[in-house]
C-alpha positions in Angstrom: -4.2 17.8 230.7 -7.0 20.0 230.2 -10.8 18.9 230.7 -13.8 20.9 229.4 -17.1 20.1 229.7 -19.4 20.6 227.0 -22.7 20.0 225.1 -24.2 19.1 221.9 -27.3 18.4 220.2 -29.1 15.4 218.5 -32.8 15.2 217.6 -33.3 18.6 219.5 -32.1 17.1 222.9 -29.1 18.2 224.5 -26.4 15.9 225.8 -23.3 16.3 227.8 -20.3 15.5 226.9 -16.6 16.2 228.1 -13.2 17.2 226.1 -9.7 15.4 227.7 -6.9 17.2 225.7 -2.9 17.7 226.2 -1.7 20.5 227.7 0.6 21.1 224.7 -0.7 23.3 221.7 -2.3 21.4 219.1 0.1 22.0 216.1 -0.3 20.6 213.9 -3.5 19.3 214.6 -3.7 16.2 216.6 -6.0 12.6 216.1 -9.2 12.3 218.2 -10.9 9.3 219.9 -14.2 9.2 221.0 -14.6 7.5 224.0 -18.2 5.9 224.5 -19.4 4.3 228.3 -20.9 1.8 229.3 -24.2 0.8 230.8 -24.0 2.8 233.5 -23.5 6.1 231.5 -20.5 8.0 231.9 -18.6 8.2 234.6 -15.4 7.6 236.5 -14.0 4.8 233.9 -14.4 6.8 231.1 -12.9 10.3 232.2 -9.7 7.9 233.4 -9.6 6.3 229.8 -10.3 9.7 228.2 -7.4 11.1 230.6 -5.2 7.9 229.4 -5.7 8.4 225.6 -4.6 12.2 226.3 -1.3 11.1 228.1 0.1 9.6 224.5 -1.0 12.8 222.9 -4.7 12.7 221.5 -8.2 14.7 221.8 -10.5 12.3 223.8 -14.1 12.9 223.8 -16.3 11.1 225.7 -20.0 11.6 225.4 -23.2 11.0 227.3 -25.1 8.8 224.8 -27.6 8.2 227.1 -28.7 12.0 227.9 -30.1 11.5 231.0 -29.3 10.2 234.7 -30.8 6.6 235.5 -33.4 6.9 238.9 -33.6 3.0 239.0 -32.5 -0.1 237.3 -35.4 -1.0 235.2 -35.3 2.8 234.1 -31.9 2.1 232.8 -32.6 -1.3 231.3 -35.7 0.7 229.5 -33.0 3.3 228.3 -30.9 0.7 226.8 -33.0 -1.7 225.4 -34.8 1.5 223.3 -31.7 2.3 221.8 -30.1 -1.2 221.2 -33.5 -2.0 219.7 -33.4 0.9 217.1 -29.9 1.2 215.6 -31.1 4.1 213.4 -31.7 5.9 216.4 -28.7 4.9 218.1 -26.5 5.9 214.7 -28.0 9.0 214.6 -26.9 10.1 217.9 -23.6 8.6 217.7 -22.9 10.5 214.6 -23.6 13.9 216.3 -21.5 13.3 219.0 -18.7 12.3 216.4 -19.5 15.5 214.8 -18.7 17.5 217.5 -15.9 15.8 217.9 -15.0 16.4 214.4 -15.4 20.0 214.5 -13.5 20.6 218.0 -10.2 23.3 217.1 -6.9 21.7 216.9 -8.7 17.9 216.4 -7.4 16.6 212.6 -10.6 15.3 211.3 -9.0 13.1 208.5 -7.9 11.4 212.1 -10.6 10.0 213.9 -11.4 7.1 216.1 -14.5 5.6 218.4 -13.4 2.9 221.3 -16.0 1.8 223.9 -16.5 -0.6 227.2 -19.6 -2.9 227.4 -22.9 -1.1 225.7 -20.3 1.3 224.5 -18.2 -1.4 222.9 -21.4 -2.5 221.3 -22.4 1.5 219.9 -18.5 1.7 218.3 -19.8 -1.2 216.3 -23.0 0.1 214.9 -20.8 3.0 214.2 -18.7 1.6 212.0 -21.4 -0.4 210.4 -23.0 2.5 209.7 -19.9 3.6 207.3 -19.0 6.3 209.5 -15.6 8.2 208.7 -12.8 6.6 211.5 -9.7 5.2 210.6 -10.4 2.7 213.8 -13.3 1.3 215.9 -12.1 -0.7 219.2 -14.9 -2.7 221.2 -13.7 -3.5 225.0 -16.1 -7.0 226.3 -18.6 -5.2 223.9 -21.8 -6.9 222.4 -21.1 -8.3 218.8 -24.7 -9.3 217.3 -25.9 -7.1 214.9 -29.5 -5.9 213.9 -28.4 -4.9 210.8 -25.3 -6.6 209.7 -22.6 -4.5 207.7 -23.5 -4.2 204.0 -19.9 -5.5 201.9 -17.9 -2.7 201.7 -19.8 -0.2 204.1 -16.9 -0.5 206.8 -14.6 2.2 206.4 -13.0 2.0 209.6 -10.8 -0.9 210.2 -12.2 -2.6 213.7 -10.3 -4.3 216.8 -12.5 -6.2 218.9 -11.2 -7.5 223.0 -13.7 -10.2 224.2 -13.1 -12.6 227.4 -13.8 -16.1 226.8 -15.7 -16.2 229.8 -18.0 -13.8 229.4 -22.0 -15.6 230.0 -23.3 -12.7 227.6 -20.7 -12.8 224.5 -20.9 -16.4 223.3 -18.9 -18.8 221.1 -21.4 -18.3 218.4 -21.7 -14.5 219.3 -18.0 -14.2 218.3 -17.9 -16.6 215.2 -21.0 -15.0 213.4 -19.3 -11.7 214.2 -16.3 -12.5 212.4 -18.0 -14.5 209.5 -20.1 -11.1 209.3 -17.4 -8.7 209.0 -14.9 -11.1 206.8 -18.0 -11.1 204.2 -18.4 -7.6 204.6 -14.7 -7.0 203.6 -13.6 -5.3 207.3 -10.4 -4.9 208.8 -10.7 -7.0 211.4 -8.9 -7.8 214.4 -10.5 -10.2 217.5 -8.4 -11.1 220.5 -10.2 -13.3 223.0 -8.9 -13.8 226.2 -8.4 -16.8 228.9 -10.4 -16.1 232.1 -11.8 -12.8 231.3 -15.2 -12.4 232.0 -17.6 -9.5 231.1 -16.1 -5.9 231.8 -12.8 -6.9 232.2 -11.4 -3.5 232.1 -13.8 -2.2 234.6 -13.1 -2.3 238.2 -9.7 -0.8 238.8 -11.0 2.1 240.3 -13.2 2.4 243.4 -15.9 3.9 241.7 -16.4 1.2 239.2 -16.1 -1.5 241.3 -19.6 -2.6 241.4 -20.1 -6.0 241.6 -22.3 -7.4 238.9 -23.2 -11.5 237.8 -20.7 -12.3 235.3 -18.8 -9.0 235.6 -15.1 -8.6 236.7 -12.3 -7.0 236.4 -9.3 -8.8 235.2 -5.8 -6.8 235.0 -4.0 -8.5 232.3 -6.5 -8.5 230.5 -7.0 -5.0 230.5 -3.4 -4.2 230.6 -2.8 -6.1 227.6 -5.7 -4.8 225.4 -5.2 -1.3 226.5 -1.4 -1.9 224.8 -2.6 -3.5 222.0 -5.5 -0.5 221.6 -2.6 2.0 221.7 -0.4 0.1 219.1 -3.4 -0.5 216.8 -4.0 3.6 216.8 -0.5 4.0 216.2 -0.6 2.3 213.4 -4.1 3.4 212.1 -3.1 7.1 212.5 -0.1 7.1 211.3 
């Protein structure tokens, strides 16, 4: 695999971001999936899924969406709660990461995808609500309320959403007015829940993620089995 670390720009700032590609030539030109982090910004968990999605033969970007390194916990919560709070602002900047993404050599733009863990999970969403061009959004234990809900026929990408039903911060009502949003909206919609999972089931697998966290914790079939059903459902999507 090859890695390259890049930048690009949105609203005049500058925000990191890194390329995961196959070591194979890309002819003809391959799919790409953007990979957004969670709450903690990216890291560790992302580069391995970014490394992952490059193994079955696709250009994984994953951006820093949050542009900056956190100095404290309630400098974090500030970061996050300004963007969660402002979707515009939050759409904006998701959209120029996808559009470097879009314009990287050898990526097939007519190809596209956005998956993302926890507040990442969440920003896939307000991507695809905000009628961006994918063929598929996937949320991992990501937030489902919406600010603005999808506007009928505003969807273009068709969405596949992983939730644990235990996780404290994802609720029974979270996940039903989520799929009564999207089903008025006319979406493509998939939602698997799943037994004993709490919040950021995929997370913890590797040292460096394992950060214990109330509510939090890593469960391995549960992410086994949405990381197969992820890769069937972009099979399908991109084919």
């Amino acid at each position: 695999m090859n890695e390259e670390k890049i930048e690009f720009v949105s609203s005049g700032r500058r925000f990191a971001g890194l390329f995961v590609e196959p070591d194979a030539p890309p002819t003809p030109p391959r799919p790409a999936v953007m990979v957004l982090h969670g709450g903690a910004g990216l890291g560790a968990h992302e580069r391995e899924r970014a490394g992952m999605l490059a193994e079955i033969g696709y250009t994984a970007f994953a951006p820093d969406v949050f542009g900056e390194a956190f100095t404290s916990r309630e400098h974090g919560i500030a970061t996050i709660t300004d963007l969660v709070s402002d979707p515009p602002k939050l759409r904006s900047r998701l959209a120029d990461a996808l559009a470097c993404m879009r314009a990287r050599p050898g990526v097939d733009s007519s190809r596209l995808a956005a998956i993302g863990f926890c507040f990442g999970g969440m920003a896939a969403l307000e991507l695809a609500r905000s009628g961006a061009d994918l063929r598929a959004v996937v949320s991992f234990h990501g937030g489902l309320a919406a600010r603005a809900a999808a506007a009928p026929g505003a969807v273009k990408a068709a969405l596949l959403v992983f939730t644990g039903a235990a996780d404290p911060f994802v609720t029974r009502e979270h996940r039903h007015a989520f799929e009564h949003e999207m089903t008025q909206a006319g979406v493509d919609w998939q939602h698997h829940v799943y037994a004993n999972a709490m919040h950021g089931f995929t997370e913890g697998r590797l040292a460096e993620t394992a950060v214990p966290r109330p509510g939090s914790a890593y469960h391995e079939p549960s992410d086994r089995r949405s990381w197969a059903a992820m890769s069937a459902f972009l099979g399908e999507r991109f084919s």
